[in-house]
C-alpha positions as CSV (number, residue, x, y, z in Angstrom):
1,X,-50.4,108.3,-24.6
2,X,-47.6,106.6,-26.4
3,X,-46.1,103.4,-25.4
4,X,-42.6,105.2,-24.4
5,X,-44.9,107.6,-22.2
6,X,-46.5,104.7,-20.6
7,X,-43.3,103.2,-19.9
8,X,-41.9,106.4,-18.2
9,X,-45.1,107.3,-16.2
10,X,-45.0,103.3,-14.7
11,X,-41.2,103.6,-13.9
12,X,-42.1,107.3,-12.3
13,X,-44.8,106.0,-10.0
14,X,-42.3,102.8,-8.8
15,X,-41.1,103.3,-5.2
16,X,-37.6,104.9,-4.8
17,X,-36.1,102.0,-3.1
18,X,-36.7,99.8,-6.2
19,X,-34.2,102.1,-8.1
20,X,-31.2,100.3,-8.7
21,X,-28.8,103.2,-8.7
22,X,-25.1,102.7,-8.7
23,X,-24.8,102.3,-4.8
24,X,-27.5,99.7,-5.1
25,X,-25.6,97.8,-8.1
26,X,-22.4,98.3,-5.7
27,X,-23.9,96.7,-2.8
28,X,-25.0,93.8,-4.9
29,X,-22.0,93.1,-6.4
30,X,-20.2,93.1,-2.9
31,X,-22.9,90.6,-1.0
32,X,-22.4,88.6,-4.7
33,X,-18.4,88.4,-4.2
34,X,-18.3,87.5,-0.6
35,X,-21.2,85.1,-1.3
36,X,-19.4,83.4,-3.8
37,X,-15.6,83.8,-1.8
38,X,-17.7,81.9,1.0
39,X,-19.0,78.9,-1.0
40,X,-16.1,78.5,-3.5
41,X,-13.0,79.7,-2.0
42,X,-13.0,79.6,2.2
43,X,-13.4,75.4,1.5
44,X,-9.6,75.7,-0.1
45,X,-8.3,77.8,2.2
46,X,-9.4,76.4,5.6
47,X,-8.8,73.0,7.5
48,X,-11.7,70.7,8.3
49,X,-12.6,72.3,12.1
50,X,-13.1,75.5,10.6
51,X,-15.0,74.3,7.7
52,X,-17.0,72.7,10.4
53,X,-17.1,75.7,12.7
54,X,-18.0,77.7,9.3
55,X,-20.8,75.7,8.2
56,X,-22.0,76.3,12.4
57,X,-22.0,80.3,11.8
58,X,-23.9,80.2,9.2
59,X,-26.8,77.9,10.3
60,X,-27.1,79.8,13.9
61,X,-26.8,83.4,11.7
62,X,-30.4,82.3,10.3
63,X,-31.1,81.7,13.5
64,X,-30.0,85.2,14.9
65,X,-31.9,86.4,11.7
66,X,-35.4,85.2,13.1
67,X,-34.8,87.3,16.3
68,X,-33.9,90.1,14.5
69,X,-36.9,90.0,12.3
70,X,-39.1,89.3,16.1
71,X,-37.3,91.8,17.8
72,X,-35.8,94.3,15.6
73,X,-39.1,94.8,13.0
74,X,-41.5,93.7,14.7
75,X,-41.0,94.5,18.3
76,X,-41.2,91.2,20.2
77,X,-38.6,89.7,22.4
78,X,-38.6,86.3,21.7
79,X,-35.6,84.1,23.8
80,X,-37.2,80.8,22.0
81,X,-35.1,80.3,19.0
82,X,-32.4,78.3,20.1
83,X,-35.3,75.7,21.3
84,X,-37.1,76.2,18.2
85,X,-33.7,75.2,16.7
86,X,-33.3,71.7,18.7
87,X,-37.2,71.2,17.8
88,X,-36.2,71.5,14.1
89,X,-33.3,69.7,14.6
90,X,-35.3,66.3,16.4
91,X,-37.8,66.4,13.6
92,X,-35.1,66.5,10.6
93,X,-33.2,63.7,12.4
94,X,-36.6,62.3,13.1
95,X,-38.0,62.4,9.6
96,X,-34.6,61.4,7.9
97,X,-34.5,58.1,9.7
98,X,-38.5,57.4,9.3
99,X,-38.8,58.5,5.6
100,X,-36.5,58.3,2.4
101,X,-37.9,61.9,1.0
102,X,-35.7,63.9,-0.9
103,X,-33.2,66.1,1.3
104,X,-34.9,69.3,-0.2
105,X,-38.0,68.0,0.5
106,X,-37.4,66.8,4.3
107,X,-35.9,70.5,4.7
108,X,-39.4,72.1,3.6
109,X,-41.4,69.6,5.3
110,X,-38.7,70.0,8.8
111,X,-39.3,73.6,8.6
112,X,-43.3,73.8,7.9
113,X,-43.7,71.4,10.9
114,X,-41.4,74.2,13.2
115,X,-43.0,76.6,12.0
116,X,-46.5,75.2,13.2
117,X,-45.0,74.7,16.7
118,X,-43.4,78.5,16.6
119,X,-46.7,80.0,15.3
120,X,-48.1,77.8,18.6
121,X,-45.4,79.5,20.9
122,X,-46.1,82.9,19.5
123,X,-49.5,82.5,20.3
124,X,-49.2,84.8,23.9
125,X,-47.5,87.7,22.0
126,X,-51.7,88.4,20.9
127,X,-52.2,89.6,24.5
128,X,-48.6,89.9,26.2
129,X,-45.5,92.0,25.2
130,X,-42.1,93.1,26.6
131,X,-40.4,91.2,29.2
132,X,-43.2,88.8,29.1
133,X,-43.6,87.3,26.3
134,X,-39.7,87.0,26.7
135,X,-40.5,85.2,29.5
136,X,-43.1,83.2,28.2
137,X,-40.7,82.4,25.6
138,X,-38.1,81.6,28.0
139,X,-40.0,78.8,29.8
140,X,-40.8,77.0,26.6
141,X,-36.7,76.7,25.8
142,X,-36.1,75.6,29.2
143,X,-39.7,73.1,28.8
144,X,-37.4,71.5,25.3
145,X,-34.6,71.5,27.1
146,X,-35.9,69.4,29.6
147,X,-37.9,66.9,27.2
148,X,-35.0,66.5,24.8
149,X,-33.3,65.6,28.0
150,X,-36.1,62.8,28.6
151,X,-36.5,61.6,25.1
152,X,-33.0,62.4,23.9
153,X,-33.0,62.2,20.0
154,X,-33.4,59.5,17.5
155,X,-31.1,57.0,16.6
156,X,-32.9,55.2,14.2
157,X,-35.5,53.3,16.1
158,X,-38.7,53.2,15.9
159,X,-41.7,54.8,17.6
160,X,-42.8,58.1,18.2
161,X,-39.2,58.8,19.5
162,X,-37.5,56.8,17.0
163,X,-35.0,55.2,19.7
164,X,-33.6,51.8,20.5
165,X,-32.0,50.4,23.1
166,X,-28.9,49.2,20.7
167,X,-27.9,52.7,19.7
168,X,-27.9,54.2,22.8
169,X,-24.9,54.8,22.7
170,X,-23.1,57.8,20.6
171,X,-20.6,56.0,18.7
172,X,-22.9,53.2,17.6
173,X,-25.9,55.7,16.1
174,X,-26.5,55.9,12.8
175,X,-25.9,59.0,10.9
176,X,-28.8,61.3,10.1
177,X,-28.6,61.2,6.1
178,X,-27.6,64.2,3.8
179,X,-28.3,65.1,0.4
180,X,-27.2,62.5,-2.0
181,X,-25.2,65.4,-4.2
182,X,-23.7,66.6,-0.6
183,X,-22.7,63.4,1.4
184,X,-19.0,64.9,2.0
185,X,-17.9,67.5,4.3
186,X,-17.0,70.1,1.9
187,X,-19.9,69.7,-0.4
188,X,-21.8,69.8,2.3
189,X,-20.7,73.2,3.6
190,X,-21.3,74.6,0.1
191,X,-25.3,73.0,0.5
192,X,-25.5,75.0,4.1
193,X,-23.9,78.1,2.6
194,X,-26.7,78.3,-0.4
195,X,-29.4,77.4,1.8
196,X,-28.3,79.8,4.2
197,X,-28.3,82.7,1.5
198,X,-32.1,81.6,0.4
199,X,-33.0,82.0,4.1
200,X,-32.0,85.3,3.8
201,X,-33.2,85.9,0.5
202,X,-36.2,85.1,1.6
203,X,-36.5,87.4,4.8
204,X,-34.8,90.1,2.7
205,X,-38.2,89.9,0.4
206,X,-40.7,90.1,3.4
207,X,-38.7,93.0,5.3
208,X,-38.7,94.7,1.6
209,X,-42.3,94.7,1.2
210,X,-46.0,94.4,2.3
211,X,-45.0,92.7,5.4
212,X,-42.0,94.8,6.5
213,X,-44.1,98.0,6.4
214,X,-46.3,95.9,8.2
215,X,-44.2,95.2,11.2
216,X,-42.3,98.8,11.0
217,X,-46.0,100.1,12.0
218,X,-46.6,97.5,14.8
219,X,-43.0,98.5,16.2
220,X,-43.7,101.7,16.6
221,X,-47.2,101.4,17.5
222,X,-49.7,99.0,17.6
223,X,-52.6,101.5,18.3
224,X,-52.1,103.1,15.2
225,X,-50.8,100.4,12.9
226,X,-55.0,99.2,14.0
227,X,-55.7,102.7,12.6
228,X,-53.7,102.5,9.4
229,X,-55.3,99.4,8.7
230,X,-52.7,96.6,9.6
231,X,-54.4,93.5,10.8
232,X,-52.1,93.1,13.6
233,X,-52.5,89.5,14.6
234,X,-52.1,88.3,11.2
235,X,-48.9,90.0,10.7
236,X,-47.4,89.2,14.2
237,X,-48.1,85.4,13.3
238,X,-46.7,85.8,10.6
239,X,-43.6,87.2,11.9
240,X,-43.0,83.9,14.1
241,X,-44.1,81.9,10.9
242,X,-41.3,82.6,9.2
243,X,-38.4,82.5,12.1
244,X,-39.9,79.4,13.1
245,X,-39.7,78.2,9.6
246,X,-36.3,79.5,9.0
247,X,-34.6,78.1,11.9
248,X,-36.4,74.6,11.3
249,X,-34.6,73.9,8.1
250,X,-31.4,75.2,9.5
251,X,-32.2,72.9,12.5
252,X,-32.4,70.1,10.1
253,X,-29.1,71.0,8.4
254,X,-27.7,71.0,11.7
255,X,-28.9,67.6,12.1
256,X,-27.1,66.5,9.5
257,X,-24.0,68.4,9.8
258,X,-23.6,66.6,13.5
259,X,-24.9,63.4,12.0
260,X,-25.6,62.3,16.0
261,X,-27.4,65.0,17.9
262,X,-27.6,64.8,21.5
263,X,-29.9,66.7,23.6
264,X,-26.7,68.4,25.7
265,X,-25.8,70.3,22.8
266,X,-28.8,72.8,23.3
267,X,-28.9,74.3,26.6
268,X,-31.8,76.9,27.7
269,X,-28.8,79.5,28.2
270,X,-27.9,79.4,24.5
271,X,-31.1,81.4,23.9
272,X,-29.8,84.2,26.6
273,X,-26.8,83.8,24.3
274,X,-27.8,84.1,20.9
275,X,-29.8,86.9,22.0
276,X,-27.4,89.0,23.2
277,X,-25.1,88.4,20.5
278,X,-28.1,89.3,18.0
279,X,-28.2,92.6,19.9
280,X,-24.4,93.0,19.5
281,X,-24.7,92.3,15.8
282,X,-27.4,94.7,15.1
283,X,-31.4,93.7,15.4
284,X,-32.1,96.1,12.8
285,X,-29.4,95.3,9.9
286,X,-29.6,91.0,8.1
287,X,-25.6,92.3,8.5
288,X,-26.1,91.6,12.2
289,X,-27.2,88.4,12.1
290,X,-24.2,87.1,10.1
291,X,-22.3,89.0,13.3
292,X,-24.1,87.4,15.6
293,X,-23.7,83.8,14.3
294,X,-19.4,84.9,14.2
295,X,-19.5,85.7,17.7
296,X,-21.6,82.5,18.6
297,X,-19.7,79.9,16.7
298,X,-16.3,81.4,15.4
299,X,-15.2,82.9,18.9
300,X,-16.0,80.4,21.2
301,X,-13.9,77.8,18.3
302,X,-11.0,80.6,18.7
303,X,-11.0,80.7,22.3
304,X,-10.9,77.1,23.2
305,X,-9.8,74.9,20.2
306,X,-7.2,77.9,19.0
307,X,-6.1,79.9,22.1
308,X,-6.8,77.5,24.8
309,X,-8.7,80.3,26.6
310,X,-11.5,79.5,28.9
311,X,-14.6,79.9,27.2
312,X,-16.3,81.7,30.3
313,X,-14.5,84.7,29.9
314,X,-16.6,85.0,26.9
315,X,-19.5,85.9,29.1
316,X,-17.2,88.7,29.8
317,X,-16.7,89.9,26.4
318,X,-20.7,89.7,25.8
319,X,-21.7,91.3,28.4
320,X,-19.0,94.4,28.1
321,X,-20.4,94.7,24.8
322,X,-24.1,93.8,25.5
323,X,-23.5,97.1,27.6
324,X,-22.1,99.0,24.7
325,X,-24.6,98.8,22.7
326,X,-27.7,99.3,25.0
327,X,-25.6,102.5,26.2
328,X,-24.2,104.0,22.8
329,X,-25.1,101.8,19.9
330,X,-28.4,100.6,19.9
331,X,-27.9,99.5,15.9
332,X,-25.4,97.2,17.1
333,X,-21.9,96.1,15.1
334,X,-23.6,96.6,11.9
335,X,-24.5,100.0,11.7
336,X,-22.1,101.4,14.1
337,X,-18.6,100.1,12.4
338,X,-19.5,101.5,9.3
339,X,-20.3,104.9,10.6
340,X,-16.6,104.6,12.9
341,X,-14.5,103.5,10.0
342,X,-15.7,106.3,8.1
343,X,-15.0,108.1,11.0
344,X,-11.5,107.2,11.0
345,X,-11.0,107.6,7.8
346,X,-11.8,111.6,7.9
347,X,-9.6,112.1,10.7
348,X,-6.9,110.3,8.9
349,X,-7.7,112.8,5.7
350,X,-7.9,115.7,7.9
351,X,-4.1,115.0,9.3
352,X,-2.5,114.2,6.3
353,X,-4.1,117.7,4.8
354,X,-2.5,119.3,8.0
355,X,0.7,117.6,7.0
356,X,1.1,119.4,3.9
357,X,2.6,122.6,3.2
358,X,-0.2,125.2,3.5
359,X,0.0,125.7,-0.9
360,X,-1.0,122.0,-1.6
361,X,-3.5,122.2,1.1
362,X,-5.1,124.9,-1.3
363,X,-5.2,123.0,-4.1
């Protein structure tokens, strides 16, 4: 066999969804131009609260992101991540006041120490499922809630806690550090942006491959995903391994983004919260999670800092469309706007033909 033949039999036996085809190459160049409208343009166009509230959409969309791989591939409900969140962001603050490592390297170390703790919490979903291992779940966020409340975050100090009676106070803690090539605000938003995209990157690879297939199977059936051949514990644990570790370095860019964390910031109802809004988004589409993190950052920013609306009536809005999707979406935002703009756009066609004499209709 010649070396063109063996060329053409390996490319023949590659899976279909490797082929880059022209919708493929489409799609890439779209996600590459909002990617790079995101980092290099919305900094110009925007005032500092929004770059703020921007730089907040994106760190709790990687956070919706490790639901969505829990819940929507593999099939566990887990109502932890917002905790998980807090825990990454006390041990960044924690680590950049006790060490002088890198900020690249106090990310990856932030985010291996999470994920331990989240591999720890996922630990029940070996013998429990459903609503309780979402309880389960539940309990731990309202257990951090309760000892970040105790031990509040660091301030510099020393100890265990890293605390000290002299910074008690807000306004006289010292800032948690940030990358030396990102100290301002907008450089800074541009560092949580690519980070952000590598977060995704990296759960796009897993749901593309081995493991994706992996946790499609134990969705749909764990009896015979043990048939197939999937070690199912390995692959659950796996599945919390990497939200965990996700939403640990995003916990310890939100660390830094704050600069003086408090406990109050993260309470046990932001994990009802971010859950339904993953829902809304779409569990099954890394589209939703950048939904979700919109509707948990950028509204609640629009309703009180720009409107002046009471930010409880967004309880309302979440719940109406909670509701809409259990009843006639169950992709959520991200599949089910697509499929109604396109939709629209045939019954606009299909006027506009009806419009026209009945000769250019013809033709």
């Amino acid at each position: 066999m010649g070396a063109a033949d063996a060329q053409s039999s390996g490319a023949t036996t590659l899976p279909a969804r490797f082929h880059l085809g022209p919708a493929t190459a489409l799609r890439g160049a779209i996600i590459l131009g909002l990617f790079l409208f995101v980092l290099l343009a919305v900094p110009s166009l925007v005032g500092p609260d929004w770059l703020t509230t921007f730089a907040s959409v994106a760190i709790y969309s990687v956070v919706a992101l490790g639901f969505d791989i829990l819940y929507g591939r593999v099939g566990m409900i887990s109502l932890g991540q917002v905790a998980l969140l807090s825990v990454g962001c006390w041990i960044g603050a924690r680590l950049a006041y006790a060490t002088a490592i890198p900020f690249p390297l106090l990310l990856l170390a932030t985010g291996a120490i999470t994920c331990v703790i989240g591999v720890l919490v996922g630990l029940p979903s070996l013998r429990l499922s459903g609503l309780y291992l979402a309880l389960i779940t539940l309990m731990f966020a309202g257990a951090v809630t309760v000892a970040l409340g105790v031990i509040d975050f660091p301030n510099g100090g020393g100890g265990f806690e890293g605390t000290s009676a002299t910074g008690a106070l807000t306004t006289s803690n010292p800032p948690v550090r940030r990358p030396a090539i990102a100290t301002g605000d907008t450089a800074f938003y541009r560092y949580i942006v690519v980070v952000t995209a590598l977060m995704f990157l990296l759960a796009l690879v897993h749901v593309a491959t081995k493991p994706g297939r992996a946790w499609a199977s134990i969705r749909e059936s764990e009896p015979a995903a043990l048939a197939a051949g999937v070690h199912v514990t390995v692959y659950k644990m796996w599945a919390f391994a990497l939200a965990s570790f996700m939403t640990g370095v995003v916990g310890c860019l939100l660390a830094a983004q704050v600069e003086t964390p408090r406990a109050i910031t993260f309470q046990t109802q932001a994990s009802l919260t971010l859950a339904a809004t993953a829902l809304i988004g779409g569990i099954f589409s890394l589209w939703g999670a950048i939904v979700a993190g919109i509707f948990n950052q950028l509204l609640p920013f629009l309703f009180q800092a720009q409107w002046g609306v009471n930010s409880n009536f967004l309880l309302i809005i979440f719940g109406a469309g909670l509701l809409q999707v259990l009843l006639t979406a169950p992709g959520g935002l991200a599949q089910q706007f697509p499929k109604d703009m396109a939709n629209l756009g045939r019954l606009v066609v299909r006027g506009v033909r009806s419009l026209l004499p009945s000769a250019e209709r013809a033709s």
